[in-house]
N, C-alpha and C positions, 0 to 999 in steps of 0.2 A: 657268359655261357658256362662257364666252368664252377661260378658258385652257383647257375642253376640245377647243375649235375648233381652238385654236394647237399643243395635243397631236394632232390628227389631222391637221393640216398639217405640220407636222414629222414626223410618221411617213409620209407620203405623200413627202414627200423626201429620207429616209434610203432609201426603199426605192427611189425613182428612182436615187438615185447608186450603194447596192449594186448594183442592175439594170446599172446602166453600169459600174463597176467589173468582174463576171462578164462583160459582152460584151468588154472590151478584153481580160481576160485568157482569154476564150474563142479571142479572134483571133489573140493572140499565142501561144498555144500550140497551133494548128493552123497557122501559119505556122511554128513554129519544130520543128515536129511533137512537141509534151509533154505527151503523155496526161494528165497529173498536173495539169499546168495547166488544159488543157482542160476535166478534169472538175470542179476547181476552179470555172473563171469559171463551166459550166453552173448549178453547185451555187450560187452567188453570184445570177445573174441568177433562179435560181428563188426563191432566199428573197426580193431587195429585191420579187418581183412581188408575193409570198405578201404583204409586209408590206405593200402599196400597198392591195390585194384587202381584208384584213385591215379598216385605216383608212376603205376604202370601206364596210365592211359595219356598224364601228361607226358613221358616219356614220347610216345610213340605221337602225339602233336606236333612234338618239337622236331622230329625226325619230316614227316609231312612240309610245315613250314618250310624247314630246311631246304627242302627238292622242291619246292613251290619257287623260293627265293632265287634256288640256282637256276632253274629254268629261264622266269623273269630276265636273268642276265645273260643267258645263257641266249637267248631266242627272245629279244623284246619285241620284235614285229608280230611273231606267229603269238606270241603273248595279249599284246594288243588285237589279235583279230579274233582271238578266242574270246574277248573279254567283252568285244563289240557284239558280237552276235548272240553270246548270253546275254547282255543288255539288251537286243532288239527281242530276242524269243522271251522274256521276262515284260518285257514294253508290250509287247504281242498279246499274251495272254493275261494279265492285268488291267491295262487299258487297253480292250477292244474297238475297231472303228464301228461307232453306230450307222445306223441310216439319219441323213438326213433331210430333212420337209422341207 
């Protein structure tokens, strides 16, 4: 659990420094007027964001799980009847009963 913490913090600051890498060479290539570059750093600042975004959303999974898991122990019967009846409305609407001849 605690080196997946350290995994999403490290990806949250890889993706800061790409993000910062893509604006300086965004700058300097509209300063120095180099399309190539420019579209470069864009392209750079748009993935460290994507990877920051990313880290935040596994963050907030492992948070869900987490309250899923405790529930599960927490109330295994009301668990199991929750899980039954999504399986039978899932059963229901997938496989329909036909008519039969």
């Amino acid at each position: 659990m605690a080196n997946d913490k350290l995994k999403t913090v490290a990806n949250k600051v890889e993706g800061l420094a790409e993000e910062a890498k893509g604006r300086v060479k965004d700058a300097a290539g509209g300063l120095t007027g180099d399309l190539g570059l420019q579209a470069e750093g864009k392209f750079e600042q748009f993935t460290g964001h994507a990877q920051q975004d990313f880290a935040d959303l596994y963050e907030e999974g492992e948070g869900v799980v987490e309250k899923a898991v405790t529930f599960v122990r927490d109330k295994p019967l009301l668990s199991l009847g929750v899980v039954s009846v999504f399986g039978l409305l899932v059963g229901w609407l997938f496989f329909p009963r036909g008519k039969r001849s």
